[in-house]
N, C-alpha and C positions, 0 to 999 in steps of 0.2 A: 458512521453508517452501520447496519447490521446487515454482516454478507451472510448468504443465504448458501448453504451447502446442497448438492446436486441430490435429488432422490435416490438416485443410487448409493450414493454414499451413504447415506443416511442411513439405508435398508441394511448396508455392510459392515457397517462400523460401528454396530453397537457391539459394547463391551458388555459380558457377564459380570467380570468382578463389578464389586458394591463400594469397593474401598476400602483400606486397610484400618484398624480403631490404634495400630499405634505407630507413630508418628518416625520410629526409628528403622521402620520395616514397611514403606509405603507403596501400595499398589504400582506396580509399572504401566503405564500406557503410553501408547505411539499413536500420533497423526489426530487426526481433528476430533473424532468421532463420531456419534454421541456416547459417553462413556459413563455407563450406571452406576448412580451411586445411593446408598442407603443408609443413615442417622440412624433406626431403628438400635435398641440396645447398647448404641457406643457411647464410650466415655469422653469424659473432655480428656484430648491427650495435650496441647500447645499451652502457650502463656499468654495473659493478654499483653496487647503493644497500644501504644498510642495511634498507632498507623488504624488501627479498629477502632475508635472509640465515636460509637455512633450512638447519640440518645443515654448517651455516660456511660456505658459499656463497654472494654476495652478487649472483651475475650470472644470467644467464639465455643460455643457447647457442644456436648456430644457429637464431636469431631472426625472424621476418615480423611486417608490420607493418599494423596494419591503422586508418584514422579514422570514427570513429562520433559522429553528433551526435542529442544527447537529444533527444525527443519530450517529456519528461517530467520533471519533477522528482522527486526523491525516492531512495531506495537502490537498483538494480540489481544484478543477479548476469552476471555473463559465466560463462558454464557450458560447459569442456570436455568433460564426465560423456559417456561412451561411445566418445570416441576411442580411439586408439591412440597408446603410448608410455609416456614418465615425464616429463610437464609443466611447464614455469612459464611462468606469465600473470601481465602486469602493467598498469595502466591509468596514463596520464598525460594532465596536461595542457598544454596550450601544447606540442605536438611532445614528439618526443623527446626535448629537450633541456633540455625541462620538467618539472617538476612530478611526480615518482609518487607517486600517491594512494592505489595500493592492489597488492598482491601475494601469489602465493599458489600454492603450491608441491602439496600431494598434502590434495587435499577425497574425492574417493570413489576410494577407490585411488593410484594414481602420479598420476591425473589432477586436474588444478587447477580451483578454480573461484574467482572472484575477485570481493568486493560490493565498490560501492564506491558514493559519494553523487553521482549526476548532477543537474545544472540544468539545466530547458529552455534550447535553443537554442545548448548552450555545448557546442564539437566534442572530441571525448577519442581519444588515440592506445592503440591495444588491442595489447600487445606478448606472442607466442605464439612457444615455444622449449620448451626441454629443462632438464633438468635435467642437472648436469653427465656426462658419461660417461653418459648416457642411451638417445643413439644418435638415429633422426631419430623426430618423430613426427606423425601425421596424422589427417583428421578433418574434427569441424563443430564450429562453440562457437556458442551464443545471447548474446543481453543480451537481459536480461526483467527488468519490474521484480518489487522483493522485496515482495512483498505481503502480509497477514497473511493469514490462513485464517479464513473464516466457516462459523460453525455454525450451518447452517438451522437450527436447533430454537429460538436464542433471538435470530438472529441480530446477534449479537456477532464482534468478530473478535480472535484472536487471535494474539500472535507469541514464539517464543521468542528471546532474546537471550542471548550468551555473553558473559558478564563476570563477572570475579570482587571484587563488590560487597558495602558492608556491607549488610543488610536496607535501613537509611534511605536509602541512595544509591541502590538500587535503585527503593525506591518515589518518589524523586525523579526518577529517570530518565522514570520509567514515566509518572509524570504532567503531565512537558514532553513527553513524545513524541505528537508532533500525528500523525492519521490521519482523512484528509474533513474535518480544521476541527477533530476534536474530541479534546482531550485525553487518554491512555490511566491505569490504573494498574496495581498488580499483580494480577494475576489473584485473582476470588474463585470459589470453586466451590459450586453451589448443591445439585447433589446427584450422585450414582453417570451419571445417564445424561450431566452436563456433564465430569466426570472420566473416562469411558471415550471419550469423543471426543477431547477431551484427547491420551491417553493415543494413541488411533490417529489421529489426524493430525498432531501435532507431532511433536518429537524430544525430547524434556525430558530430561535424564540425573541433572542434581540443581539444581532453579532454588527461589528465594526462590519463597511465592507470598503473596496478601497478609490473611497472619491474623496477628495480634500477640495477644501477653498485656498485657491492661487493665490496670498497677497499679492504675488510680485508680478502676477500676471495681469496683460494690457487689459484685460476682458476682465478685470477684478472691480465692483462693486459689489455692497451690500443690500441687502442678502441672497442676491441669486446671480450675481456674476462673477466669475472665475473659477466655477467645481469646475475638477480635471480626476482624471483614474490615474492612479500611483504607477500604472505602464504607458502614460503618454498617449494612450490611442483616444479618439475625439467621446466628448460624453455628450452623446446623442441622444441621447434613449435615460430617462430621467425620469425617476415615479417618487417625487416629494409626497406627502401625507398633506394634507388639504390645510393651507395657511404656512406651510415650512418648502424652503429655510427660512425661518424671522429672527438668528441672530439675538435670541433672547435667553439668555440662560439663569436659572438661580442661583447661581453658585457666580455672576457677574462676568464673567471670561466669554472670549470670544465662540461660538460656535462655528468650527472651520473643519468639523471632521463627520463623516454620516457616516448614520447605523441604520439597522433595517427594521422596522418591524417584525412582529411574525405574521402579520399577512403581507407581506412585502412593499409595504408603502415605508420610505424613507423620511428621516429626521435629522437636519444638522444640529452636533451636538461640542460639549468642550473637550478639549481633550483630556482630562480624567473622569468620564463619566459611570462614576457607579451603577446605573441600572444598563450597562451595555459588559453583557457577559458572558460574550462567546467574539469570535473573528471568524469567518469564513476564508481558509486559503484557496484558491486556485492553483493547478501544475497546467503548461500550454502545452498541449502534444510535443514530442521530440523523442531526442533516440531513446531508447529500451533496452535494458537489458545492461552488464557491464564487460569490459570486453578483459580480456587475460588472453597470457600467454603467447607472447611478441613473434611478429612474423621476421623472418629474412627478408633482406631484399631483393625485389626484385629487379628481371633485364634494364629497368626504367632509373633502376637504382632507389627507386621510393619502396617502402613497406606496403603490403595489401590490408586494405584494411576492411574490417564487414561491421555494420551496423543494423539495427532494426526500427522501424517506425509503425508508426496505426496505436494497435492498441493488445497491452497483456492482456487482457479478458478473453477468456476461451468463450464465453458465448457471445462475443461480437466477433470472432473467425476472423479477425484483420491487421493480420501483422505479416508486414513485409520485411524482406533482408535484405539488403544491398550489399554487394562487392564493388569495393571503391581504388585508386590507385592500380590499375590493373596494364599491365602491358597492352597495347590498343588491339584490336581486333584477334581475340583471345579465346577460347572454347575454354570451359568449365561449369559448374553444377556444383550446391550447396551440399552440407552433409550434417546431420543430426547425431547428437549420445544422449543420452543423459548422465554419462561420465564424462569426466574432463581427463586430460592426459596430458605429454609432452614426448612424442617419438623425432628423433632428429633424421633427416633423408628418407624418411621409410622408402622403401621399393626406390630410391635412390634421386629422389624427387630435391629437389634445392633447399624444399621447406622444411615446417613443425607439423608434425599431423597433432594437432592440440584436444583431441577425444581422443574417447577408449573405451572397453566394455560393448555394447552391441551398437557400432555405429550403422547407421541407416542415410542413402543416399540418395539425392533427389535426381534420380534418370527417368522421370518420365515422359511423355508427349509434352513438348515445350518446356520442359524443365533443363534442357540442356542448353546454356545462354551463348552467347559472343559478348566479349564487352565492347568492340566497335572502336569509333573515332575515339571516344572518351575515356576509353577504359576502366568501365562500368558493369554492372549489369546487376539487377535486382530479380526477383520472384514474391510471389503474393505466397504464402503459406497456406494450404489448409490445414490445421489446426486437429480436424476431427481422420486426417489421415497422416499422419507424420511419417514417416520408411522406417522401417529396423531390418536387419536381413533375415526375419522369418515371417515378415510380411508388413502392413499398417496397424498404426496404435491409435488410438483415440487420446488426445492432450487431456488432461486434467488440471484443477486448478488445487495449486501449490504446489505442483511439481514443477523443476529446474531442469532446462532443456537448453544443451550447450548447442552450440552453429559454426561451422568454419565452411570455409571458401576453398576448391582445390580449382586451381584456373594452367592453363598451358603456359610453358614459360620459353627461353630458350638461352644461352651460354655460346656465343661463339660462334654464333651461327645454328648450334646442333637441340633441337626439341627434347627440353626440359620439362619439369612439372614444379609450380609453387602451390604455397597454402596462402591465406589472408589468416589475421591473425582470428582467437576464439571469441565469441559473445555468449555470455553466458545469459539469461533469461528466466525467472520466475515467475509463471504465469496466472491468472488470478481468477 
């Protein structure tokens, strides 16, 4: 998907520099952008790699250079889309002289856009040029991370991926690929209104998605009994392409695996099917965020624990917290940093205060909970008012907002105070 950066940002984060023409001395920039860059005059400074060899052309022309250090783990897009010219962008690590991870010659038009896998903290040299006999070219490029797309309706998120996989390697892909913690697989669709969002916010052109034919299943004849979705839940909702599933393949092997269209009518196909060249994963709602920084126990003798659900996206405003394991009918309130910490006893409390730097606390009207018989108690977040102690902040997306729990505790009879342990959160 291409995430869309807020106006504001946009307006703020253009960069002056153009980029540096040599490659041992490269511009520094921070955070997403858009960050200007200009071909005009510059040399070729890098080598070519095989990782470029696009149309037999392994180099990259009249070159600037630019260094960029992750915020964030996870896949990234450096996005030339609206410049001017005919582009190549390359991403390296260790310098120039290091490492190319990623390359990429004409994404929306001549212009380039290049994913590649960043690790926090670790610096990446962003190499911006032409394509040969191109001429010079100019502009602004982002890095934004590549984030799947959530559908308020079930909110689920999704992502399309190009690869040209069997059905099984697909679904294997799908279900190593970690998003918030939690596992993905191939996409199931539950009826007309999850397939027409589908449909307008990805790109799908023809991907695996994850309905197979049951041999072993009681409901198994050919060709249209035993599809089932790779998580077991019932395949109600079923949009075959007009005469399919028929079980007929060129290639003579059974058709037991369906792909989708790009207008979303469905094909059973065999399982190595060359013209099927994308997979669609799915992530199901669940917790958010990761949690650090172990709590003590508490009176209960179990650890407090806090987690969050809804959804990271600062403009769907829906992310709750829970404090879980809690001594039953409990008084406490959530507390925000966007530092993490470790103070043991602070103010002589039993626990971890696990932030640090300007933490901010949730006391306001109804934000001060009980956790009750269950020893529980959760809060809905607003998003666009978060506490610091010089007032509220408005959340942004890619910044990292830690959460603990401070709840009543007691020892002996005599009123104590614990923590739950931290969750940490990157919001999107």
């Amino acid at each position: 998907m291409r995430y869309t950066l807020p106006v504001s940002l946009l307006l703020t984060g253009l960069a002056a520099a153009q980029g540096s023409d040599t490659c041992s001395t490269p511009q520094t920039i921070t955070g997403a952008g858009p960050h200007a860059f200009d071909t005009i005059g510059a040399t070729t400074d890098g080598q070519p790699d095989l990782l470029c060899d696009f149309f037999g052309n392994a180099d990259i022309f009249d070159d600037v250079w630019f260094e960029w250090t992750a915020q964030d783990s996870g896949d990234h897009i450096v996005s030339l889309c609206g410049s001017t010219g005919d582009t190549k962008a390359a991403v390296y690590t260790d310098g120039c002289a290091g490492l190319i991870i990623a390359c990429n010659d004409d994404a929306c038009g001549l212009i380039s856009e290049v994913i590649f896998s960043a690790v926090a903290g670790q610096t990446y040299d962003i190499r911006v040029g032409n394509f040969a006999g191109g001429g010079a070219s100019f502009g602004s490029f982002t890095v934004i991370p590549d984030l799947p797309a959530q559908n308020p309706s079930n909110g689920h998120f999704y992502r399309v991926v190009t690869a040209n996989l069997s059905w099984i390697d697909a679904r294997t892909e799908a279900e190593t690929t970690l998003f918030q913690g939690t596992p993905g697989h191939l996409v199931t669709i539950a009826d007309q209104a999850e397939l027409d969002w589908i449909l307008n916010n990805l790109t799908p052109q023809r991907p695996w998605i994850g309905l197979f034919h049951n041999t072993n299943s009681p409901n198994y004849s050919e060709p249209g009994g035993g599809w089932e979705w790779v998580t077991g839940e019932p395949a109600t909702f079923l949009n075959w392409f007009p005469g399919e599933p028929n079980n007929i393949s060129a290639s003579g092997g059974p058709e037991d695996y369906a792909e989708m269209f790009g207008n979303g009518q469905w094909n059973d196909a065999e399982l190595n099917h060359s013209f099927t060249t994308q997979y669609i994963i799915e992530w199901e709602s669940g917790t958010i965020g990761t949690t650090y920084c172990t709590s003590n126990p508490n009176s209960t003798g179990a650890t407090s624990s806090l987690s969050a659900a809804g959804s990271a996206a600062v403009a769907s405003n829906d992310l709750t917290l829970t404090a879980a394991d809690l001594p039953p009918s409990s008084f406490g309130f959530f507390l925000a940093s966007q530092t993490q910490g470790s103070v043991a006893n602070p103010g002589g409390s039993e626990g971890i205060l696990c932030l640090g730097g300007a933490i901010g606390r949730f006391v306001g009207p109804g934000q001060i909970k009980n956790s009750g018989a269950n020893g529980e108690f959760d809060l809905a977040l607003d998003l666009t008012a978060l506490p610091s102690p010089t007032g509220f902040v408005v959340a942004l997306p890619g910044e990292t907002w830690n959460f603990q729990a401070w709840h009543r505790d007691s020892v002996g009879g005599v009123a104590v105070s614990n923590f739950t342990d931290g969750l940490s959160t990157t919001l999107q």
